[in-house]
Structure formats: structure tokens, C-alpha cells
C-alpha distance (Angstrom), angle and dihedral (degrees) to the residues before:
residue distance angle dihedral
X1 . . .
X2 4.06 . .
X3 3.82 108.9 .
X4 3.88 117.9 -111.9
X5 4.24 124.4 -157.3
X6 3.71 122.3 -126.1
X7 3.69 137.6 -115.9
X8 3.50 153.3 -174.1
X9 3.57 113.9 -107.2
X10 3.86 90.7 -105.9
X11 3.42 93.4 51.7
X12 3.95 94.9 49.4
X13 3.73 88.4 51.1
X14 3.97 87.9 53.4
X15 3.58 93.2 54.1
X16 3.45 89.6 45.7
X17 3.63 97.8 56.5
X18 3.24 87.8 51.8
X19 3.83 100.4 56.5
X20 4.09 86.1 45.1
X21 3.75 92.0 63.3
X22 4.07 83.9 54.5
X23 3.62 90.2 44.7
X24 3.33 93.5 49.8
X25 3.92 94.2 52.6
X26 3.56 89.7 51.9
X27 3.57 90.9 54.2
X28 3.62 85.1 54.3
X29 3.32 97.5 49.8
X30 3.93 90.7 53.3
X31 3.42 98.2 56.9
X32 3.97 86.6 48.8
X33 3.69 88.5 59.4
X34 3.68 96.4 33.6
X35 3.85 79.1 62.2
X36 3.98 96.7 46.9
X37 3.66 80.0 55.1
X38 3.32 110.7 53.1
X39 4.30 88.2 51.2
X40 3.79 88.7 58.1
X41 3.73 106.0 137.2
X42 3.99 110.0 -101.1
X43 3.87 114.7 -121.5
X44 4.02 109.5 -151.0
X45 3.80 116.3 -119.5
X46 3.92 110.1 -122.3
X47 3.58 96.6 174.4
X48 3.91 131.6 90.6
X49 3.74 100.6 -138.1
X50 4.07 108.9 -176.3
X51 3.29 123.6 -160.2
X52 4.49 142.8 -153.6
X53 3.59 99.1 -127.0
X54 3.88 122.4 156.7
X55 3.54 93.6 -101.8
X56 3.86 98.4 49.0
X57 3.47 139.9 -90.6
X58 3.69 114.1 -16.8
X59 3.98 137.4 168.4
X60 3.55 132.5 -134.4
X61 3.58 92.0 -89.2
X62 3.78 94.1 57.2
X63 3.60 91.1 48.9
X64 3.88 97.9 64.7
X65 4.22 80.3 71.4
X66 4.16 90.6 -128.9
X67 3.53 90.0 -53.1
X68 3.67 136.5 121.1
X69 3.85 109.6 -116.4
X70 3.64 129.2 33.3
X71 4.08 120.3 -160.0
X72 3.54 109.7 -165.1
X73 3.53 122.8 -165.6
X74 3.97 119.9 -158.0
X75 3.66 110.7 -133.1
X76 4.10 115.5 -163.8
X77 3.78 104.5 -124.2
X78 3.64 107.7 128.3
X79 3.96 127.3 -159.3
X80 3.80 94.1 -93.9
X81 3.69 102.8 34.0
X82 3.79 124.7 116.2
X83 4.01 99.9 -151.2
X84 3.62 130.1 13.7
X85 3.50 127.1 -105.6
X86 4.12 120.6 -60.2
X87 3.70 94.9 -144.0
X88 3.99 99.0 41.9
X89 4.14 86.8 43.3
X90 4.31 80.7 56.1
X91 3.96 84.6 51.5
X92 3.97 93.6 48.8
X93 3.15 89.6 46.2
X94 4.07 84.7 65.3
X95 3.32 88.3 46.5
X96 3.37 104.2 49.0
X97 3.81 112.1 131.1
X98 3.76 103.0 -3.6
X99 4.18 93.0 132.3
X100 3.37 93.4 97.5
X101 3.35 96.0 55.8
X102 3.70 94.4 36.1
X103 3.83 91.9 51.6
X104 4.03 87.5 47.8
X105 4.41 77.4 72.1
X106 3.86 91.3 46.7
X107 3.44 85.9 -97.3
X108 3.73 141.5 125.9
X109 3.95 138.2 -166.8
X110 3.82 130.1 -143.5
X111 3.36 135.6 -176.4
X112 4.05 119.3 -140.8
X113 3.83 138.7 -173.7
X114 3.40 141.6 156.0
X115 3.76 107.3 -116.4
X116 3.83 117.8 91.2
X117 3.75 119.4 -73.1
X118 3.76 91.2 -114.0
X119 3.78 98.1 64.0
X120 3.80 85.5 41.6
X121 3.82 97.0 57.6
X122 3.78 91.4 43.6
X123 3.54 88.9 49.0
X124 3.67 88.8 54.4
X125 3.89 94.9 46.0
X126 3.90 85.0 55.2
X127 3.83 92.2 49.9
X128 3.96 95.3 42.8
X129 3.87 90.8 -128.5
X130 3.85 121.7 158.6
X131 4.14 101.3 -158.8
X132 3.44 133.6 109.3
X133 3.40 111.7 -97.7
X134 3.93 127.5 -174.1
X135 3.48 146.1 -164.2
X136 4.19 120.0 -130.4
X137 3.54 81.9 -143.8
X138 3.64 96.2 -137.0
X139 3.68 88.3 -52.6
X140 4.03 125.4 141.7
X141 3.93 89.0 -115.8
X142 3.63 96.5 110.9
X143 3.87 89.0 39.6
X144 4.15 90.6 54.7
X145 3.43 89.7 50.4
X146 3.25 108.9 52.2
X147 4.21 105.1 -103.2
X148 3.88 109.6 98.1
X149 3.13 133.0 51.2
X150 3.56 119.5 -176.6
X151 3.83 116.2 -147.5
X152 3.68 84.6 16.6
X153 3.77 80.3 -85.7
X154 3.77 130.1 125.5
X155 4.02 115.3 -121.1
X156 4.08 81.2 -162.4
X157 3.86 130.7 42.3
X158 3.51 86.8 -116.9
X159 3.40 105.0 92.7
X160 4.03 123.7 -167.7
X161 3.64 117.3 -41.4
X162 4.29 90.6 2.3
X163 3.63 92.1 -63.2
X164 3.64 108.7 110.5
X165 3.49 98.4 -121.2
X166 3.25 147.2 102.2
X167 3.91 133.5 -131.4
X168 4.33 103.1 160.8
X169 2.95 146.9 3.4
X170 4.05 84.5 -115.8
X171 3.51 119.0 31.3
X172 4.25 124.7 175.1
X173 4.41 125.2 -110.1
X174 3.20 135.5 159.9
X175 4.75 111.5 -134.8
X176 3.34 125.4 -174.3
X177 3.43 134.0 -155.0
X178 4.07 143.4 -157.6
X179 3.50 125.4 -156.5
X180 3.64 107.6 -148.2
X181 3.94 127.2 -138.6
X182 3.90 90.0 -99.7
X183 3.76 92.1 55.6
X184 3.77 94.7 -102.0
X185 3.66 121.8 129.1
X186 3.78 131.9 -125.4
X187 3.86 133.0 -159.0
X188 4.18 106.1 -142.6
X189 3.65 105.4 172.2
X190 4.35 143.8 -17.7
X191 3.76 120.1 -167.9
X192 3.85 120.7 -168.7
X193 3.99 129.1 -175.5
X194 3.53 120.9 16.1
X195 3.93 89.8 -4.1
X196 3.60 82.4 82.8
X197 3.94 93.3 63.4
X198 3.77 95.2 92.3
X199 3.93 85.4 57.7
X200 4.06 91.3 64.4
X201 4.34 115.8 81.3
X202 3.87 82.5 -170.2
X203 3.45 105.3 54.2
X204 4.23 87.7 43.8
X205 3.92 91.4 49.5
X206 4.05 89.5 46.3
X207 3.91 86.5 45.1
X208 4.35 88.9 63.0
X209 3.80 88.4 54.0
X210 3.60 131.2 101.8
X211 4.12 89.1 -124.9
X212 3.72 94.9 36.0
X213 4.24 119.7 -177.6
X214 4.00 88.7 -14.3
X215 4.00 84.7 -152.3
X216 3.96 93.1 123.1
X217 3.49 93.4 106.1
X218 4.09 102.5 30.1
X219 4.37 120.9 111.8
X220 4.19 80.4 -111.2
X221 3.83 133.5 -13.5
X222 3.57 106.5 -80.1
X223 3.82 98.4 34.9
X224 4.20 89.2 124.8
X225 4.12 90.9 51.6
X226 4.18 112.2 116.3
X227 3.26 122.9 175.7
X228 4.11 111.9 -92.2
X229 3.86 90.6 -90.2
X230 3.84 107.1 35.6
X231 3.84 88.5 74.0
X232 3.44 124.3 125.0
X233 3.96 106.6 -115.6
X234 3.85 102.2 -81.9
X235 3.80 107.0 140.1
């Protein structure tokens, strides 16, 4: 555990003015960007991506639920695989039950991976999770958008998250989409990586502690994640 000085009360509240004026331009700051990124130029979706769901067959058009945006968040579960991923099962787990807030802003949230909507569904059983969640259906929609990567190979030079490189054959994102007044659908942004940070109320609440992620000294970052019930007893 790093070492931390100690302070009067009047000089704690000093230092902590101080960081607030920081904070505060940071906050600043993120609502510039969050601005810059909601006036990304749209790029038109030519493709008819169909989807497993557990009503049936349904395009990307159905999936925004008659609604006008559509935030998709790319779960690693590939074809072949058993369980689904323990770092983007911590991330649903933040997610977990946001629709009805989302769809409050005319928008909804789904959940997609590759592997077959069977395993997904009893992966979701196991994990006590409530959102839609939907197979591509052996389509190339988490291959378009940056996600999969069959062979562990790129079919693009881009790489995951813009880089050029390749670290899975699955990887985890977060798209979203606009449907347009004409009934045509747009793709406005993806973020990969770290982008998906802001996503996680763990890692934020962990980030206002004196210990914070505790990952410092870890192989990689989330080397400590489990799935919500492979836990040791800690409650």
C-alpha cells in the first residue's frame, strides 16, 4: 500500500481545493470533447447485418427497438468459446439494467457477440443479467467494426482500436448508431481500449479512493477480475 502524508484539516481542505479546480477543468474539457464527438460526421450503413435474437431474426434496424439511437456494446464471446469474457462480464455487470434509463433518451442498449445465441442466453442465465443480448449470427458485424478478428488477423490495416494491430481474435467496443428520419441508419462513433473506462461504475468509484485500481503491480490491468460468481466469499 503506497504511503500517504498527513494534515491538519485546513491543510487537507487546501489541497483539496486545489485538486477541484483541476477536476473541474477536466470536467470541462470532457464536455468539450463529448461535444467534438457527438458532431462526428455519420457514415451510412450499406450492409444488412442480421441478427439471433430471442424473438427471431432481426436487422440492425429492428434492433434500435423503434427508437432513434442504438449503442452497441461488443461483448467477447467467440463462436467456439465456452464462457464469455471475465473482463467484459465486469463491464456488464456496470451495465446491467440501464435500458430504462437509456430508453427515457430515445435510446436503447444491446449487447452483441459472435458466439451462438444459445451459449449467450445461458451465459446470461448464469450471470443473472436482464439485457438484450444478440448473436451476429455469423455475420461480418463484429469484423466491420473493429471487434473480431478471425485468425487473430486483421482483414483491414486498422488493427483494434486504430492501431494496426492485433491482440485477439475477439476484442471489446462500444458502436453507436442513428437512425435517420428516412429510416436509414448511421454509424457516429466506436471506442475500444481504455475509451471504454468511462463505461465502468467500479473502476470510477475505485478511482476516488486512496488505493485506487491497485493494478500497479499485476501481469496486465485486469489480472484480479472473476466473473461475478467465481469470487471468493467477500461480501
Amino acid at each position: 500500500m503506497a504511503s500517504h502524508p498527513f494534515a491538519s484539516r485546513e491543510d487537507w481542505l487546501t489541497a483539496r481545493l486545489s485538486l477541484l479546480k483541476e477536476e473541474k477543468a477536466l470536467t470541462r474539457e470532457r464536455d468539450r470533447l463529448a461535444a467534438v464527438r457527438r458532431n462526428l460526421p455519420l457514415v451510412l450503413v450499406d450492409t444488412r447485418y442480421v441478427f439471433d435474437t430471442l424473438e427471431g431474426a432481426k436487422d440492425l434496424p429492428e434492433l434500435f427497438a423503434g427508437r432513434s439511437q442504438l449503442v452497441v456494446y461488443h461483448f467477447m464471446f467467440g463462436k467456439t468459446w465456452e464462457e464469455g469474457c471475465p473482463s467484459c462480464s465486469f463491464w456488464a455487470d456496470n451495465y446491467e439494467r440501464l435500458n430504462v434509463h437509456l430508453a427515457a433518451r430515445d435510446t436503447t442498449l444491446v449487447t452483441v457477440s459472435s458466439a451462438p445465441l444459445e451459449k449467450l442466453t445461458t451465459y446470461r442465465e448464469r450471470m443473472g443479467w436482464t439485457f438484450e443480448w444478440v448473436s451476429t449470427a455469423g455475420s461480418s458485424f463484429g469484423i466491420d467494426f473493429g471487434v473480431t478478428f478471425p485468425g487473430k488477423e486483421s482483414p483491414t490495416e486498422l488493427g483494434y482500436n486504430f492501431t494496426g494491430r492485433v491482440f485477439g481474435e475477439e476484442m471489446p467496443g462500444v458502436s453507436t448508431f442513428l437512425k435517420l428520419d428516412d429510416g436509414r441508419i448511421a454509424h457516429s462513433y466506436s471506442t475500444y481500449g481504455r475509451g471504454l473506462d468511462i463505461l465502468n461504475m467500479a473502476y470510477n468509484l475505485l478511482d476516488l479512493t486512496p488505493m485506487g485500481r491497485q493494478e500497479e503491480n499485476l501481469p496486465h490491468p485486469m489480472a484480479w477480475v472473476r466473473r461475478r460468481d467465481q469470487y471468493e466469499a467477500q461480501e
